[in-house]
N, CA and C of each residue as an Amber inpcrd file, in Angstrom:
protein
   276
  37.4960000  59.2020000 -54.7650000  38.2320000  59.2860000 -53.5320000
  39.6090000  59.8780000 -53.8320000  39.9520000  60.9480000 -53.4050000
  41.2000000  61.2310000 -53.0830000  42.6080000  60.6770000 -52.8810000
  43.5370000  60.4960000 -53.8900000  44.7580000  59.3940000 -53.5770000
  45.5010000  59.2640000 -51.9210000  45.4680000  60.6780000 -51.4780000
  46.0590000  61.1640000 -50.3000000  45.3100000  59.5710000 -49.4860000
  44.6040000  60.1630000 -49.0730000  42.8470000  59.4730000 -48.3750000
  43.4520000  57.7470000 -48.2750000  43.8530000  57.3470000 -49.4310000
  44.2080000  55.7000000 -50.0730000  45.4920000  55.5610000 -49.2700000
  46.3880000  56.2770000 -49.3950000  47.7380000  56.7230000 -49.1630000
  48.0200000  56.1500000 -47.7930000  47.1130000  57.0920000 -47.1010000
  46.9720000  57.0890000 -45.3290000  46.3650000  56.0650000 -45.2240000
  45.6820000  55.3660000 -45.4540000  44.8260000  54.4330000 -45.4870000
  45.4640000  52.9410000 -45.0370000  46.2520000  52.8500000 -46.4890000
  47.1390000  51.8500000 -46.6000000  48.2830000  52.0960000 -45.5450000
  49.0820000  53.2570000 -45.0130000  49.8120000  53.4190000 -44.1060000
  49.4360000  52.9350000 -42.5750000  47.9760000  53.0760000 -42.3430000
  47.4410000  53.0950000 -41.5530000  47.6030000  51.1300000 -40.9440000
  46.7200000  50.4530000 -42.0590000  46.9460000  49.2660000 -41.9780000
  47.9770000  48.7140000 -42.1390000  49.1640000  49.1660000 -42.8540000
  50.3600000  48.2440000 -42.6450000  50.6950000  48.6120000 -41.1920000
  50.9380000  50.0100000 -40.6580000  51.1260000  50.1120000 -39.5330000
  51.0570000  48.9140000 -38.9260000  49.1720000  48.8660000 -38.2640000
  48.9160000  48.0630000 -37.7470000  49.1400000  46.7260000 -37.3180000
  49.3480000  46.2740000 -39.1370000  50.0900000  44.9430000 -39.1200000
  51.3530000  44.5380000 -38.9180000  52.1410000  45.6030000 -38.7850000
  53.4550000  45.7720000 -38.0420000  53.3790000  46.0880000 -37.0430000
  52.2600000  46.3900000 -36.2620000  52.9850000  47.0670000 -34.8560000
  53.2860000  46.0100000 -33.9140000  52.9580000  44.7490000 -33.7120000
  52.9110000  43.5440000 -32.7690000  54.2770000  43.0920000 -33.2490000
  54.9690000  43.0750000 -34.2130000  56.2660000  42.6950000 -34.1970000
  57.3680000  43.7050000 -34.1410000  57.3360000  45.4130000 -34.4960000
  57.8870000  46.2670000 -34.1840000  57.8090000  46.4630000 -32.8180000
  56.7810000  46.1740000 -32.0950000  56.7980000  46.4130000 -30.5560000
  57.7740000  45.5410000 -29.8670000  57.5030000  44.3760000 -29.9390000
  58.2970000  43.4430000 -29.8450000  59.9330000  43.6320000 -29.9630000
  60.1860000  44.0400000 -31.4390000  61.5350000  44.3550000 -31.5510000
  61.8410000  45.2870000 -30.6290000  61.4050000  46.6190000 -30.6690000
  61.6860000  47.7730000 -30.0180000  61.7810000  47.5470000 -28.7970000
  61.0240000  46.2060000 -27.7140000  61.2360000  46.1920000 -26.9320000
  62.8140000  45.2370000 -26.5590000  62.8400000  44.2610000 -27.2200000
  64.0640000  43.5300000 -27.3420000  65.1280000  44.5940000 -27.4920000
  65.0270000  45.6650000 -28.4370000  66.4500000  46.2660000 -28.8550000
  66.3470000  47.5470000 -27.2170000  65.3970000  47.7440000 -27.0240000
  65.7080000  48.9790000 -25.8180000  65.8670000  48.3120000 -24.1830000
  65.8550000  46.7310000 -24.0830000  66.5340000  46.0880000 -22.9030000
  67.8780000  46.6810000 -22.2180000  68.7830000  47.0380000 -23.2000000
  69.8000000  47.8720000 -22.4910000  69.8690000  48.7600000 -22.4170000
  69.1070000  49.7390000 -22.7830000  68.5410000  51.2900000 -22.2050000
  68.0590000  51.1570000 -21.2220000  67.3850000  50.3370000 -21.0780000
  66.3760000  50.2090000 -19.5220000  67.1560000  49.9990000 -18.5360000
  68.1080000  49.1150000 -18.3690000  68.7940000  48.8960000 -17.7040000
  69.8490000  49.7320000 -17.4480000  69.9370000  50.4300000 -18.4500000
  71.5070000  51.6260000 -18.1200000  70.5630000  52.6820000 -17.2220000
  69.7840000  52.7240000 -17.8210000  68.6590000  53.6400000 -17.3430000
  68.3070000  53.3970000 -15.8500000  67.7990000  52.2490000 -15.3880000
  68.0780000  52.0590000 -14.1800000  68.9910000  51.9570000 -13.3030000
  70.1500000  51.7090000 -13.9070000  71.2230000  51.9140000 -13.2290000
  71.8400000  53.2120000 -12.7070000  71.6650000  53.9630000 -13.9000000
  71.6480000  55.3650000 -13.2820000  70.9910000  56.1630000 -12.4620000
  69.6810000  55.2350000 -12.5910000  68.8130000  56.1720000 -11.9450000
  69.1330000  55.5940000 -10.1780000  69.7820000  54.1110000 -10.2810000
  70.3630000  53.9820000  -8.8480000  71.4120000  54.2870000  -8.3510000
  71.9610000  54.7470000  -9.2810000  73.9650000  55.6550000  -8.7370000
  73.3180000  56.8980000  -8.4840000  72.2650000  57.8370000  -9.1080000
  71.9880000  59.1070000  -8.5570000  71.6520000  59.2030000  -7.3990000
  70.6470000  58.4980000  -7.0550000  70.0920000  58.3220000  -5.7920000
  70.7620000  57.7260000  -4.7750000  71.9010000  56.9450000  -5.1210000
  73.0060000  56.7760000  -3.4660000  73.4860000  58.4240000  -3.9420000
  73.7910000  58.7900000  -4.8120000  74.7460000  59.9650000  -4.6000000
  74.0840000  61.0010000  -4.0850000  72.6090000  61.2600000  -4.2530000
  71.9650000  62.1170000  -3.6770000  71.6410000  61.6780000  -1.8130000
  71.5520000  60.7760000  -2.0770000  71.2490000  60.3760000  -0.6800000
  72.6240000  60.6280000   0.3280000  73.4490000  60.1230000  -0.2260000
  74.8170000  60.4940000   0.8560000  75.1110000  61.8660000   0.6750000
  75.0540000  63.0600000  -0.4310000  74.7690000  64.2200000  -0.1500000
  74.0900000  65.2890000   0.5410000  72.9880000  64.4170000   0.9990000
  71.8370000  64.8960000   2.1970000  72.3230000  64.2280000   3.7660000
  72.6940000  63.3690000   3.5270000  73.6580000  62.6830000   4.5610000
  74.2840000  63.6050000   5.0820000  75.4540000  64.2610000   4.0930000
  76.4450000  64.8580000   4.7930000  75.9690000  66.3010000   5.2810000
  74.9580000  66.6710000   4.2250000  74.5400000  68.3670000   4.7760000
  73.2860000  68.2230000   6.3900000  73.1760000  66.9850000   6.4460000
  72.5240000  66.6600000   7.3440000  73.2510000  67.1530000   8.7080000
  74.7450000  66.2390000   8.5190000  75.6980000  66.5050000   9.7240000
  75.9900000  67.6460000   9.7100000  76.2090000  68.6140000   8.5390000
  77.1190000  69.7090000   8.6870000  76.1790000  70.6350000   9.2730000
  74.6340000  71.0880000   8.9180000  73.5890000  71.1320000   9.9150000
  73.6170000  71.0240000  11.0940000  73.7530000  70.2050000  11.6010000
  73.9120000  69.1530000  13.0330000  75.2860000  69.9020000  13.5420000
  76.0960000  69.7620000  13.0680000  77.1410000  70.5850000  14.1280000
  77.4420000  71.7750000  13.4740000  76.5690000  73.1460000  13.1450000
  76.3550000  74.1300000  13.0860000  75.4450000  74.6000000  13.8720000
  74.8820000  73.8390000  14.2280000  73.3800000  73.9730000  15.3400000
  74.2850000  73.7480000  16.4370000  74.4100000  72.7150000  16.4670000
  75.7660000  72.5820000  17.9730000  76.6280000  73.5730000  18.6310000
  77.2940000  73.9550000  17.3410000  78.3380000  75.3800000  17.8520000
  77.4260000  76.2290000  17.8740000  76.3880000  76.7440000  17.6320000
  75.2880000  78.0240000  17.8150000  74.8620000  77.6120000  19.2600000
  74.4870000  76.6340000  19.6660000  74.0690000  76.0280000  21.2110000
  74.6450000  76.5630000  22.0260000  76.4160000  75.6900000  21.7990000
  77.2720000  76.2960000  22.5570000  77.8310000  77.8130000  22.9220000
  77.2970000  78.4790000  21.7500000  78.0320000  79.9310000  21.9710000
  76.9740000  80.4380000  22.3010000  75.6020000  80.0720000  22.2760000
  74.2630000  80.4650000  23.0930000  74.3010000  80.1920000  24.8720000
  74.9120000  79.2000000  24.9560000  75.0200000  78.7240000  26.4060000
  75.9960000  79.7110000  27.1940000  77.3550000  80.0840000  26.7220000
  78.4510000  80.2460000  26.7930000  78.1370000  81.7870000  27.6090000
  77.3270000  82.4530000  26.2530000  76.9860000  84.1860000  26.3420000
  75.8030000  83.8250000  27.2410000  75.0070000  83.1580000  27.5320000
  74.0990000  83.4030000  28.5660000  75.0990000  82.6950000  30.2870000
  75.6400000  81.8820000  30.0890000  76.6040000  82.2260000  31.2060000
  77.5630000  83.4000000  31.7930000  78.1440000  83.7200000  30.6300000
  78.8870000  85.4410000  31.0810000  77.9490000  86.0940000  31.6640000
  76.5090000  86.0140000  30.7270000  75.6550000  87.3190000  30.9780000
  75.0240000  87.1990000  32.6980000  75.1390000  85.6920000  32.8150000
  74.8410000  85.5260000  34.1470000  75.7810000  85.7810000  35.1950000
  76.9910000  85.7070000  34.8580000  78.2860000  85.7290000  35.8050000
  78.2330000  87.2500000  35.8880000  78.2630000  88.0820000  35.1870000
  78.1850000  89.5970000  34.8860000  77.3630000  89.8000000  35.6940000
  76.1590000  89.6120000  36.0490000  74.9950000  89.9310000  36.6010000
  74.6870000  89.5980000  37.9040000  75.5790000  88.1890000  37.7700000
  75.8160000  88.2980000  39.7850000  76.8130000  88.7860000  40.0260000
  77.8720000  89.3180000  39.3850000  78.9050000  90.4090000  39.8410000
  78.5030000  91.6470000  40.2400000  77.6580000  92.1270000  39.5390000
  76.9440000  93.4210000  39.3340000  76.1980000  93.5610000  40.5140000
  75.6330000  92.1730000  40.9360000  74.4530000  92.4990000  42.1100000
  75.7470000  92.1030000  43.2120000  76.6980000  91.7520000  43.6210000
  77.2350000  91.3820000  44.7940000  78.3450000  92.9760000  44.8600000
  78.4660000  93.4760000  43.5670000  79.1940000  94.9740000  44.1110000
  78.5050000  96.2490000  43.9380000  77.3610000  96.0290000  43.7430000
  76.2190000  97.2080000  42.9310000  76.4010000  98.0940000  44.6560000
  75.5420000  99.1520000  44.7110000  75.2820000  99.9970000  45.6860000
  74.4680000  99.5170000  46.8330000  74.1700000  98.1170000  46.9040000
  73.1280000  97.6760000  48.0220000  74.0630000  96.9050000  48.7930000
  75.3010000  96.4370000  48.2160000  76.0860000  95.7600000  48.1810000
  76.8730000  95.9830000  49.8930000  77.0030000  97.6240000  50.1710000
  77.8830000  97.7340000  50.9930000  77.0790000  98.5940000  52.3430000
């Protein structure tokens, strides 16, 4: 048999027999990763959320002033147009 072969072998099983208490540790020592980790991941998300918030409004009254200057020009265009018909040539 090949030493390599023995090598891995034996790596293999100590592994093993370490992994139930390395897991363990690893999980004990990465408790405050998780938690920073979640924490961040809940400061992004108010910050994203009140960022959609605000482009929400700024949306919202960009649509508004487009309304209004839609309303505005179809009123002239109407005022224009009954001017037009009360002095046009049928007029007199």
């Amino acid at each position: 048999m090949d030493k390599k072969y023995v090598i891995g072998a034996a790596v293999a099983v100590g592994a093993l027999v370490l992994v139930p208490g390395l897991a363990a540790a690893l999980s004990r020592a990465g408790e405050p990763l998780k938690r920073a980790a979640m924490k961040t991941g809940a400061v992004a998300w108010d910050e994203f959320r009140k960022a959609g918030a605000e482009a929400y409004e700024q949306m919202e009254d960009i649509a508004a002033e487009f309304r209004s200057e839609v309303e505005a020009h179809q009123a002239e265009a109407a005022a224009a147009e009954t001017a037009a018909s009360s002095t046009g040539p049928d007029a007199g």
